[in-house]
N, C-alpha and C positions, 0 to 999 in steps of 0.2 A: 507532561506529554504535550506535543505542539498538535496546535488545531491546524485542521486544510484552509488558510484564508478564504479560500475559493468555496468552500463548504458554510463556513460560519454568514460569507454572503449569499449566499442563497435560501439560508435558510431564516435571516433578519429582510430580506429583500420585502417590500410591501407593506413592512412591521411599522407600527406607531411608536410603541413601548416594548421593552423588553426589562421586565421586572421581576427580583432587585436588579440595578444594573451590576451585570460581570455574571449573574447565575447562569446564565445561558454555557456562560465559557466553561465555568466551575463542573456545571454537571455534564459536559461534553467529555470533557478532560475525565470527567470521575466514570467515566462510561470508559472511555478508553483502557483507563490503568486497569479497570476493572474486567474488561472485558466482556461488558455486557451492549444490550438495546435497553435504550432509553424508552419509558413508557409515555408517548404523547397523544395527550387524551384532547377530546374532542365531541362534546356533547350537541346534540342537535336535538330538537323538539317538534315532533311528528304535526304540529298544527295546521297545517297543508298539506295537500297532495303530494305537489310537485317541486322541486328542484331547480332552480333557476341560476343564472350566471352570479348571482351577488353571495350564493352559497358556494359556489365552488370556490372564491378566494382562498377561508379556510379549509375548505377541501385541499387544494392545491398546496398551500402551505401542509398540510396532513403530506400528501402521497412527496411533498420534498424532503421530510423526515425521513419517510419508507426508504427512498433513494439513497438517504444518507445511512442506509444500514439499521434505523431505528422501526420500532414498532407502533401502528396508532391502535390505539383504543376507542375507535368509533361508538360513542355509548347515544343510542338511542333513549331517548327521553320519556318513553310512555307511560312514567307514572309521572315525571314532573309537567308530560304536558296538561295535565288533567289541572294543575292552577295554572298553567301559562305565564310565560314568564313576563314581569315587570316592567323591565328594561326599555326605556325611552318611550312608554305611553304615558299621558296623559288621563287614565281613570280604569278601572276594577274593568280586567279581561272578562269575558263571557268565558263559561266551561263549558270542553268540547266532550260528545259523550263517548264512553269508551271503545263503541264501534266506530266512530271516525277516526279516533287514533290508534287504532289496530291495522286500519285501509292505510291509514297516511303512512304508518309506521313501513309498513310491506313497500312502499314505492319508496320511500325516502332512502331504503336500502338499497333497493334495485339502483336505482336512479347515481347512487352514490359509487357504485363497481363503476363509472364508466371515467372515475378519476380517480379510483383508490388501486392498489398495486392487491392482488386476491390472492398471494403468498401465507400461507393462514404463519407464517413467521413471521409475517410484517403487520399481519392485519387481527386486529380482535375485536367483533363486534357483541356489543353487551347493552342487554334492557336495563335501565336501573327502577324496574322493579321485583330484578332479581332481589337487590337488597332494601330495595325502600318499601315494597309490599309486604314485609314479615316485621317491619320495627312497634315496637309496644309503646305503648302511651310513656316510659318508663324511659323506652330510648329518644324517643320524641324529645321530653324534659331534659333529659340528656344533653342533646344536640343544641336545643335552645340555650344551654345554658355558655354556649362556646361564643356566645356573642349580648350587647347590649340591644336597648331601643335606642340608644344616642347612636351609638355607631351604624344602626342600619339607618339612621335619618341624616347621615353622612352623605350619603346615596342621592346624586344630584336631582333625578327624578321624584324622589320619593319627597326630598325636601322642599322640591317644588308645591308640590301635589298638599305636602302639610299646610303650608305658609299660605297658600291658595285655598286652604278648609275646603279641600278636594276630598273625600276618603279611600284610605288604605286601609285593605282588608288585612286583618293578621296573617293568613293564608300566605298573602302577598311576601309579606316578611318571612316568610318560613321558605322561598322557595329560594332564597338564595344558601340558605344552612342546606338545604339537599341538595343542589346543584354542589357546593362542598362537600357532602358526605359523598356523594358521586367519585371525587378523587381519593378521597379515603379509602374506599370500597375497591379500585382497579387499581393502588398505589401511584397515583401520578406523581410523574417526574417534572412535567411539564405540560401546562392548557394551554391552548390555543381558543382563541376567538375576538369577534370585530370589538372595535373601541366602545361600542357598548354596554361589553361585556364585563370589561375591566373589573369594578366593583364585587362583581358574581365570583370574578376567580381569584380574586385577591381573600376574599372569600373563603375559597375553598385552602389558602394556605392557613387562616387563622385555623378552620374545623380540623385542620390533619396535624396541625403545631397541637391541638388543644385535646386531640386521639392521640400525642403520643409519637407520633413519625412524621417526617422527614417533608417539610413544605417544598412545594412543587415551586417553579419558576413558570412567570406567564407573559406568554407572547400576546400581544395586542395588533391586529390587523386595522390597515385601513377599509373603510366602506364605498362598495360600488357605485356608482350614479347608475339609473335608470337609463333609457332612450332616450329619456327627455334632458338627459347631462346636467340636472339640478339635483330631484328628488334619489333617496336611496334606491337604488332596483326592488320594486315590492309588488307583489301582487295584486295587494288591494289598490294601490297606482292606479295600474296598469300597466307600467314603463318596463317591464320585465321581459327577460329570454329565456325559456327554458331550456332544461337541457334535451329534455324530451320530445323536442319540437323539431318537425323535419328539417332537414338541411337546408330546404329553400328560405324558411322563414326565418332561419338561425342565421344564414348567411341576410338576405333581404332587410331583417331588424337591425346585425351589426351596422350595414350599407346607411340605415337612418340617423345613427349618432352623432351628435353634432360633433363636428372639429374638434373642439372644447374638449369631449370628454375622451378622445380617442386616446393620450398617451397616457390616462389611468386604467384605462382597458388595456395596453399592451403592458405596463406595468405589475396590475395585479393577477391577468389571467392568462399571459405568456411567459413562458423561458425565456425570453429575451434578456441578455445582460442588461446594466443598466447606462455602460458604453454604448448596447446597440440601439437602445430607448434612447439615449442623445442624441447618436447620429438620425435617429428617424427626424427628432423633436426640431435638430437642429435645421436640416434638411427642408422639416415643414416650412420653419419659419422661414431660409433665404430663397427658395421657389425651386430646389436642385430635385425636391420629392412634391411630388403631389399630392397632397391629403386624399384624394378619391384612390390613387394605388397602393397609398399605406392602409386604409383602411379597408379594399378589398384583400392584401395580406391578412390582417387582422380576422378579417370575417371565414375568410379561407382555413386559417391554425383552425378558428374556434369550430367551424361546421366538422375538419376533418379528424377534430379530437373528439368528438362527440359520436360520429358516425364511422366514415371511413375517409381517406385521399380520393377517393374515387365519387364519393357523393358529395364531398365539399367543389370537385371541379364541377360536376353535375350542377350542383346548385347555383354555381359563379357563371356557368354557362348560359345557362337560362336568367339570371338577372341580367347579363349583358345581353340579351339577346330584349328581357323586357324594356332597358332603361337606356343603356349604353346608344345600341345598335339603332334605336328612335329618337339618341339626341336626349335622351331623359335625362336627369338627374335625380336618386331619389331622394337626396334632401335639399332638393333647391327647384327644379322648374316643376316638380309636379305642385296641383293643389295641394296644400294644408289642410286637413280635415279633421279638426280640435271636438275630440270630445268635450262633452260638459257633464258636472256633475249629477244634472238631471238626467242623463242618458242611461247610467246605470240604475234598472228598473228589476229589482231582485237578482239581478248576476244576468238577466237578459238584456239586449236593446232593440230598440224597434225600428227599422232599417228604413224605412222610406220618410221619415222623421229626419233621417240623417242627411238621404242624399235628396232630400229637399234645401235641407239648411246648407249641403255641403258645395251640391250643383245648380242648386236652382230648379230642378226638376221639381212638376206636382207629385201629392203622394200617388194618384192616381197610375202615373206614366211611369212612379216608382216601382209600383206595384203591378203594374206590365211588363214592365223590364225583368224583373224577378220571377216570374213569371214562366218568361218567354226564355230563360235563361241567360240573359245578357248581362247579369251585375256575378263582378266574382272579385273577392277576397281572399291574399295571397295566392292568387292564381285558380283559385277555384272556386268553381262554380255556385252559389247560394239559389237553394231553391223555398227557402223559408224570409218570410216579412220580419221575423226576429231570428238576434243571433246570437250567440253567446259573449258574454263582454269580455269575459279573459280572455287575452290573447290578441285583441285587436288593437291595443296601441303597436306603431313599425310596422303593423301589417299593410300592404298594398292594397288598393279597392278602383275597381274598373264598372263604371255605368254604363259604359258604350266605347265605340271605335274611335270618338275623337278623345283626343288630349286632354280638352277641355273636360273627361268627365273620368280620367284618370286622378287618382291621390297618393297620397301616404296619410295614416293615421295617426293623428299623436295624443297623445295624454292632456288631459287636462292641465293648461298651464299653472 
């Protein structure tokens, strides 16, 4: 059976790896003859609240399978959050307790309908502590035996971590065999997730080759940059967008991203061909596009895919009216106002600390201004001396009527 060229690039479009190579095609084709949906799974792990742009990449690649006629298997993590996954730290995760991952688990759903296609033929959403909560010390033994200790210190982090007489918890090691039994359990045909992942799901074909059926093929995504166009988009950052964040800040934060990272933002989080991602790129470079138009495009798709067309202009309205219409720019003539890592003080910051360091104001005339109503962040108003640290890298910050005491917030270089 002949594939839709047009199909097979949309759904490699963003991809790192696509592994073994050709299985992509094999099991497209075997879905054809067969006349089935392909089962593409996609595990996330409830260790946050909230949802941010650097998760909807494989979201996205998820709802372009839907598209392509297949089904995803969104499998909620809330027994593997409980050891937290490995993958790219540097030492033994803290465990979250089970009333935080039952809160995160609930939003992490919500938050995910606003890019998954809610076809319950397209879509199947599963705990895996459907089946990871009932396994006996017996199946345990079992599952470990589908793998070595040489092979899981194959694992570029974990061999790091050895060779550094860093330690790894056993735990640690076991959660890549569940994240594998995960695909055993929903039959994957095919995983999806970022370049970190790789190992986890290469993973899960060893555990389903070693139960007996049919290894899945695994897509590898690339990773988002942050606002700050260096670090990953992450929370504990701060470089983060969420998805849940009103239209102003969603459009205002895109508005922040440096030049740099703008055509991996249209690449990983727009439909855009990769023709029309040239002609942007190309465009940028010989002066025919203007980086501030293509990137209020940009911020525009992403507030109106999240919200509506009607609150992404809303939102583009009103930053032209902050930035544009005053001659602003929000990544270039306003102040710069760099967090540091002293500032986050248990998840709060102490605000007249900041726009002492930021404006030059005393705390005193800080804490008048605040006060009196006169400091507002993304547009609004702060009537407290502390404020919450998520969310304030990209966010706008105003101490008064001149310019001079206007910013933009960035992250910690």
């Amino acid at each position: 059976m002949v594939i839709d060229p047009g199909i097979l690039s949309m759904l490699t479009k963003g991809c790192v790896e696509s592994l073994p190579a050709g299985a992509l095609e094999e099991k497209l084709e075997a879905a054809g003859r067969e006349q089935r949906q392909l089962r593409v799974k996609l595990g996330v792990d409830p260790t946050a609240p909230d949802i941010h742009l650097g998760h909807t990449v494989v979201l996205t690649k998820l709802r372009q399978f839907q598209d392509a006629g297949h089904r995803a298997v969104l499998i909620i993590g809330d027994y593997t959050a409980r050891i937290g996954d490995p993958s790219g730290v540097s030492k033994t995760r803290p465990r979250l307790s089970s009333e935080a991952i039952e809160i995160n688990a609930r939003t992490y759903q919500e938050q995910a309908r606003k890019v998954l296609d809610q076809d319950p033929e397209k879509l199947e959403v599963r705990h895996n502590s459907e089946w990871l909560a009932p396994l006996k010390l017996e199946d345990i033994f079992k599952l470990m035996s589908a793998t070595t200790v040489a092979r899981m210190l194959e694992r570029d982090d974990f061999e790091k971590r050895f060779r550094a007489g860093q330690p790894i918890s056993m735990l640690e090691f076991l959660y890549p065999l569940l994240q594998g039994f995960d695909s055993v359990a929903v039959k994957a045909d095919v995983e999806l997730g970022g370049t970190d992942q790789k190992f986890n799901m290469l993973m899960g074909r060893a555990v389903q080759e070693y139960y007996g059926e049919p290894a899945q093929m695994v897509l590898t995504n690339e990773i988002l940059p942050g606002t700050d166009g260096v670090q990953r988009m992450s929370k504990s950052v701060g470089n983060y967008i969420g998805v849940a964040e009103p239209p102003d800040e969603i459009f205002g934060k895109v508005m922040s991203i440096p030049d740099s990272a703008m055509m991996k933002y249209f690449q990983l989080l727009t439909s855009r061909s990769e023709a029309e991602i040239e002609d942007i790129k190309r465009g940028t470079f010989n002066g025919t596009h203007h980086p501030r138009d293509q990137k209020a495009a940009l911020a525009r798709e992403l507030a109106a895919r999240f919200w509506s067309e009607e609150a992404a202009a809303a939102a583009e309205r009103h930053f032209n009216e902050l930035f544009r219409d005053k001659k602003l720019d929000a990544g270039a003539d306003l102040v710069e106002c760099r967090l540091e890592p002293g500032d986050n003080e248990g998840g709060s910051v102490y605000l007249p600390k900041l726009l002492q360091r930021w404006f030059g104001l005393t705390r005193s005339e800080a804490r008048r201004r605040i006060k009196q109503g006169g400091v507002f962040i993304a547009d609004r108003p702060i009537d407290s001396e502390t404020v919450v640290f998520d969310g304030l890298s990209g966010a706008t910050i105003k101490a008064g009527k001149s310019t001079k005491y206007h910013g933009i917030i960035r992250p910690d270089a």
